[in-house]
C-alpha positions as CSV (number, residue, x, y, z in Angstrom):
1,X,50.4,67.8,117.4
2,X,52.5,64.9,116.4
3,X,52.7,61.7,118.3
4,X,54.8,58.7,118.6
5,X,53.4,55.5,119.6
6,X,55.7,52.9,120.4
7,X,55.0,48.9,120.6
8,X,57.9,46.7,122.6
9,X,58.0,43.0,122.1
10,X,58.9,40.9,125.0
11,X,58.3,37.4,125.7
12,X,54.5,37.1,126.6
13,X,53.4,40.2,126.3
14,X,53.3,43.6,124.4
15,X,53.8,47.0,125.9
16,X,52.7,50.3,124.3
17,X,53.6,54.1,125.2
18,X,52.7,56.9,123.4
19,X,55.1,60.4,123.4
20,X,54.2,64.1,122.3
21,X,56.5,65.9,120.4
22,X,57.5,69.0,122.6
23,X,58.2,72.2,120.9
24,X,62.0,72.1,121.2
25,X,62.1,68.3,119.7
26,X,60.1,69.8,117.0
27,X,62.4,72.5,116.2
28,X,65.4,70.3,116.5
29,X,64.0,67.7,114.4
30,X,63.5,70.5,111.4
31,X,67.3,71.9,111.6
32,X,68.8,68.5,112.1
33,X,70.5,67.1,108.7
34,X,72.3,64.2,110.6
35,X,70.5,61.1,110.1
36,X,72.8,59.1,112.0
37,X,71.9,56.4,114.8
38,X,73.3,59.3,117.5
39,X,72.7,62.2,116.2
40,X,74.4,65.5,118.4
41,X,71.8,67.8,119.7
42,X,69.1,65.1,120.4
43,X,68.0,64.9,124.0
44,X,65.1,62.0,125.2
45,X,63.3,64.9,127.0
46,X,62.1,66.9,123.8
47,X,59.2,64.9,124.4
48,X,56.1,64.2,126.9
49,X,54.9,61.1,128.0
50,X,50.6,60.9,127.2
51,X,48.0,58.9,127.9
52,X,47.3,56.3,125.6
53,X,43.9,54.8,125.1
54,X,42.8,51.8,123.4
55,X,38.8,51.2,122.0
56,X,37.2,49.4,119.4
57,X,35.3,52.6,119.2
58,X,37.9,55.0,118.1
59,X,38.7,54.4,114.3
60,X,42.2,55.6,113.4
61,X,44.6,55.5,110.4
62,X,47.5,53.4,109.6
63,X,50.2,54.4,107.2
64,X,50.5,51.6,104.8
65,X,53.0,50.9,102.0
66,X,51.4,51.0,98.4
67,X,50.8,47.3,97.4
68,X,49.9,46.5,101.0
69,X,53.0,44.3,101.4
70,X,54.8,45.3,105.2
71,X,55.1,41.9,106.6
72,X,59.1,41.3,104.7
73,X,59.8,38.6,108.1
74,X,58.1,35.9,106.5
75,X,58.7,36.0,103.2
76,X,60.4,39.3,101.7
77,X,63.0,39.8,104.4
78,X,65.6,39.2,101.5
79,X,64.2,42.2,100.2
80,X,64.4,45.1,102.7
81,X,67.1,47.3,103.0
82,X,67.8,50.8,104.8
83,X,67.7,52.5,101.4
84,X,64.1,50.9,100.5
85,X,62.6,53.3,98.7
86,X,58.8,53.1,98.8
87,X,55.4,55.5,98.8
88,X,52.7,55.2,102.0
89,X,49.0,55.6,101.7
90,X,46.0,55.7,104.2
91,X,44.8,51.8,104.5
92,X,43.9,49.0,106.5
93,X,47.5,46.9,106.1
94,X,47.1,43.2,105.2
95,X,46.9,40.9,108.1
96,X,50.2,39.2,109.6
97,X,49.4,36.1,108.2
98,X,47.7,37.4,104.6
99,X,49.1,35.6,101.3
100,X,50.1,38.6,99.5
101,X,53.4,38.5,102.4
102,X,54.0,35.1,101.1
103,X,53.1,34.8,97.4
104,X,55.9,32.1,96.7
105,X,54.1,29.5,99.1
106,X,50.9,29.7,96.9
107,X,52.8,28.8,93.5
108,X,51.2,25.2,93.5
């Protein structure tokens, strides 16, 4: 079972959904070479809405770039590009606010 959790910023507040990957999404996904922004073939309903529930209780995992640098809008956003090549690993990341994202402000 694969699923998609997605977080939207909005002024004041933060909404989350989560989406199951549906059988045919699954099998379009693996045939599909096009990795444009539109690719033909996709359709929004090759997955299923699910609950989502948040606890302090329930420890998950987070896919976290090696070196535990993902913050690049502070700092690093010079740095990113579409064809950023660069290896994940299961981690806590680095807070928002963590030095490491900012090493340049700590020269002195």
């Amino acid at each position: 079972t694969s699923i998609c959790i997605a977080a939207s910023f909005t002024p004041g507040s933060v909404s989350l959904s989560a989406h199951q990957l549906a059988v045919p999404g699954f099998e379009w996904g693996r045939k599909n070479v096009d990795n444009s922004a539109n690719p033909p073939g996709f359709n929004p309903n090759m997955s299923e809405r699910v609950q989502l529930l948040l606890s302090v209780r329930i420890l998950g995992m987070t896919l976290t770039p090696e070196g535990k640098v993902w913050n690049y809008g502070i700092d690093l956003t010079q740095l990113w590009s579409a064809n950023l090549s660069f290896a994940v690993t299961l981690d806590t990341p680095l807070l928002f606010w963590a030095e490491d994202h900012r090493p340049a402000a700590f020269l002195t």
